[in-house]
C-alpha positions as CSV (number, residue, x, y, z in Angstrom):
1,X,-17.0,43.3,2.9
2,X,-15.0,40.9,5.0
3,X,-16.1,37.3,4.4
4,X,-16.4,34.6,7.4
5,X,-15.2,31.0,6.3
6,X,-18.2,28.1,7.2
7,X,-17.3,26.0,10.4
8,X,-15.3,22.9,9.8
9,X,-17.8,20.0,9.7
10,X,-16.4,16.6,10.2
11,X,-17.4,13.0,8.9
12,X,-16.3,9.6,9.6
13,X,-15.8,7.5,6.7
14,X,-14.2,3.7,7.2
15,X,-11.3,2.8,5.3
16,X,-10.2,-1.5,4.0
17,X,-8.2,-1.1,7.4
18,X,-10.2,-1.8,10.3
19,X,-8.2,-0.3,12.5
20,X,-8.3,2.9,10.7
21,X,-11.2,5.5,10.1
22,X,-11.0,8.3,8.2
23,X,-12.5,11.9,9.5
24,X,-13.1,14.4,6.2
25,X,-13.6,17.9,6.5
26,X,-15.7,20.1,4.6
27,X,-12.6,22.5,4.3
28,X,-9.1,21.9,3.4
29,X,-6.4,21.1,6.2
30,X,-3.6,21.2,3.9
31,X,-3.0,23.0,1.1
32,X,0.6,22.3,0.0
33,X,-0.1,19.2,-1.3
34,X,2.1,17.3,1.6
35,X,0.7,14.6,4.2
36,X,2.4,14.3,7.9
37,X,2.1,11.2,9.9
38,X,2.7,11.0,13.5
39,X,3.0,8.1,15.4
40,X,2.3,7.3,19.1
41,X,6.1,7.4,19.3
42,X,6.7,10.3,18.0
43,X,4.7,12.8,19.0
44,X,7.3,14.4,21.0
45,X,7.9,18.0,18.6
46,X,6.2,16.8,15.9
47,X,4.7,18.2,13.2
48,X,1.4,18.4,14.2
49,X,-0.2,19.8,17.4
50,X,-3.6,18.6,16.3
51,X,-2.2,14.8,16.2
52,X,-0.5,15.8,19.6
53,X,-3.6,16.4,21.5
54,X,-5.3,13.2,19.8
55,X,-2.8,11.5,21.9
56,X,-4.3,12.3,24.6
57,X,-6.6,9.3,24.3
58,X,-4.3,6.4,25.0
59,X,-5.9,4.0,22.6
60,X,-4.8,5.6,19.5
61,X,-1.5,4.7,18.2
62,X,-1.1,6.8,14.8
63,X,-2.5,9.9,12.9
64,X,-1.9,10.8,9.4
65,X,-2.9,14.2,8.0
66,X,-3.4,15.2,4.5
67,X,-5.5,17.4,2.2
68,X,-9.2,17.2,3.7
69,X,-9.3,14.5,6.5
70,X,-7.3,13.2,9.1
71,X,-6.8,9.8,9.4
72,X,-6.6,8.1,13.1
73,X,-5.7,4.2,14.1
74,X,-6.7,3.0,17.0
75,X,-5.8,0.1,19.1
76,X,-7.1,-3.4,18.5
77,X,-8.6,-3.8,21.9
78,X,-11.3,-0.6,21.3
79,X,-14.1,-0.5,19.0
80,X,-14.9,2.5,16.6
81,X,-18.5,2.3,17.6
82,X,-17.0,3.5,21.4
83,X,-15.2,6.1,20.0
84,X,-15.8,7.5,16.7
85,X,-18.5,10.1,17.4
86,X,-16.3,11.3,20.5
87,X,-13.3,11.7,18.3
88,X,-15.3,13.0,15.3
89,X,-16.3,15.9,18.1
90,X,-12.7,16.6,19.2
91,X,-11.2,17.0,15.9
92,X,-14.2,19.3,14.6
93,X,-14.2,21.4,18.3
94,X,-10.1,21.2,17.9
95,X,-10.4,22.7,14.1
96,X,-13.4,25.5,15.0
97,X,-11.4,26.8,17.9
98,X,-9.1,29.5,16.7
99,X,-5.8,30.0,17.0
100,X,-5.2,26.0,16.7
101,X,-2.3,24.9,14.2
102,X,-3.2,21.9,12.3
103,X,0.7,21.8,11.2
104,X,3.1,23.8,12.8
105,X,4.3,26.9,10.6
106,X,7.9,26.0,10.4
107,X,7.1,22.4,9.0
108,X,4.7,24.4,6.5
109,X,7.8,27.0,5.7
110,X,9.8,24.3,5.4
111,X,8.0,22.5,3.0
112,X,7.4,25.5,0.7
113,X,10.8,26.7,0.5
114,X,12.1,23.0,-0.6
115,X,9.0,22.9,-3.3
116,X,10.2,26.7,-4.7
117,X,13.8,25.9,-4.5
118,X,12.7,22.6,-6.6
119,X,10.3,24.4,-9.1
120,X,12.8,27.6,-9.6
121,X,16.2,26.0,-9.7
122,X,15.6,22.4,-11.0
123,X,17.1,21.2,-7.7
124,X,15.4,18.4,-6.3
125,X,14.6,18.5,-3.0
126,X,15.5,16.4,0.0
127,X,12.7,13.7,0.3
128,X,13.2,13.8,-4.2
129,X,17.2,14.3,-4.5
130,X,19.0,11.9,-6.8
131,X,16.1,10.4,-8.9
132,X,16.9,9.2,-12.1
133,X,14.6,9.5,-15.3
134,X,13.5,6.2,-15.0
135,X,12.5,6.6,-10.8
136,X,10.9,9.8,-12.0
137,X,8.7,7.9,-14.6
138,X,7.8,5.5,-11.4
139,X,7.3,8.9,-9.3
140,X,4.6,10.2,-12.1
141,X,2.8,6.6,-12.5
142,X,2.3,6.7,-8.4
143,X,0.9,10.2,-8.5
144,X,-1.6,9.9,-11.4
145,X,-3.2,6.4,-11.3
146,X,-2.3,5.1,-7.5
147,X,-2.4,8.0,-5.2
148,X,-5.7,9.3,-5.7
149,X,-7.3,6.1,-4.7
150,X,-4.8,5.7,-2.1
151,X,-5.8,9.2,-0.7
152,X,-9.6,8.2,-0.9
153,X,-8.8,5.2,1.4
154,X,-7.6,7.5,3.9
155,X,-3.7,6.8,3.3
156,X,-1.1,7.6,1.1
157,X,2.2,5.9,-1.2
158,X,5.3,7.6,-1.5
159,X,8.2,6.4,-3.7
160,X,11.2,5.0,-2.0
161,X,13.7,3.8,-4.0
162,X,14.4,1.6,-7.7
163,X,17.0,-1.3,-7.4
164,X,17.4,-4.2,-10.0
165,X,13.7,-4.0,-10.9
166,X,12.3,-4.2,-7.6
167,X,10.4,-0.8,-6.9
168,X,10.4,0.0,-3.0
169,X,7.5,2.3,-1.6
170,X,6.3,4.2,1.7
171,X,2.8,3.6,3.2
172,X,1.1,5.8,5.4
173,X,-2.3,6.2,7.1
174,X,-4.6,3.6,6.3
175,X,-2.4,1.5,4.2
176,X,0.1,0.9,6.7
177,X,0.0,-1.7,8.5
178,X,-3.6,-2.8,6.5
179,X,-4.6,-6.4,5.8
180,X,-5.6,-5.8,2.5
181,X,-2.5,-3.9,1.9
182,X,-0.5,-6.5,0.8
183,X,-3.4,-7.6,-2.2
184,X,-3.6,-3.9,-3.3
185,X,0.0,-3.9,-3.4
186,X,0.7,-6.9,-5.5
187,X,-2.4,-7.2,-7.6
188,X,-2.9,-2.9,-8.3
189,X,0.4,-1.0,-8.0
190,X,2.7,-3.7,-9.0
191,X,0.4,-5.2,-12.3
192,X,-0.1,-1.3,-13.1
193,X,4.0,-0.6,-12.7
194,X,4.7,-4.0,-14.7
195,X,2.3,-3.2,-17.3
196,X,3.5,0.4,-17.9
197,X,7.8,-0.2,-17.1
198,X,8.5,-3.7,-18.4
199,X,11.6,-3.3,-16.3
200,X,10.0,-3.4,-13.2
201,X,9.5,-6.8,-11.8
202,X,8.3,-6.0,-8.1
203,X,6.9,-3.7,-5.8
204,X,7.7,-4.1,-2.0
205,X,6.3,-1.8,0.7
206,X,9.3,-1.5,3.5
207,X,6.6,-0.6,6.1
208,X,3.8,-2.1,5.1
């Protein structure tokens, strides 16, 4: 007996940037465990269609996608109470109609090959090629104690590069660009960092 999956139903949840609201999903999005920002500036061929059409209202200016929600920030000049229900509405009526791609294939492909080439051969992939053992003890700290909450904010933290005890990371999502980003990064991930790898001594955000 064939089962039918349930309709996507989407929320709005607000995130510490108030430009930012996140939209969760009852259903997974993503299952590779990868996130895809697209900016207004980018949208040409990128990897998502579903951030594509979101374009198509001219006050948003970036959309990050990962696991369960999608994340959208808006202009400064609109207020979410104009537009959150009607872009709650798109992205649920985008996600029930079939035949939509939430991420195109070949990014997905793409993706999974460099994660099995990784997993099978020991060869790190592109975005995770040359880290030493200690950037790799950084790498695990980030993904156990920082990214959930940084995920549940609507946003996410990627590791950059190590230098002379200075730790560099990516934001996306919600934490980019975020007022609050800068406290979170200097009193949570750095103090966490410091406390765990004496050697590091700073934690600087090259986006944020």
């Amino acid at each position: 007996m064939e089962t039918t999956q349930a309709p996507y139903t989407i929320y709005a949840e607000s995130t510490p940037n108030p430009n930012t609201m996140k939209f969760v999903s009852n259903r997974w999005l993503i299952t590779n465990n990868k996130s895809y920002e697209v900016l207004a500036d980018q949208r040409m061929g990128s990897s998502s269609p579903l951030a594509e059409k979101l374009f198509s209202f001219p006050f948003i200016n970036g959309v990050f996608i990962s696991a369960n929600f999608v994340t959208v920030t808006k202009a400064e000049s609109i207020e979410w109470t104009d537009v959150m229900i009607e872009l709650r509405d798109f992205i649920s009526n985008y996600l029930n109609t079939d035949g939509m791609e939430i991420i195109r294939k070949e990014f997905l492909v793409e993706d999974e090959v460099n994660e099995s080439e990784e997993n099978s051969s020991g060869i790190q992939s592109s975005s995770k090629k040359d880290l030493t053992d200690f950037d790799k003890k950084i790498v695990e700290i980030l993904d156990e104690y920082i990214k959930p909450a940084v995920e549940s904010d609507g946003g996410a933290i990627e590791f950059d590069s190590y230098s002379e005890g200075t730790v560099k990371v990516i934001l996306k999502g919600a934490c980019s660009g975020c007022p609050s980003s800068t406290a979170t990064l200097k009193g949570g991930i750095e103090s966490l960092l410091k406390s765990m790898l004496p050697e590091v001594k700073e934690v600087e955000a090259i986006n944020g």
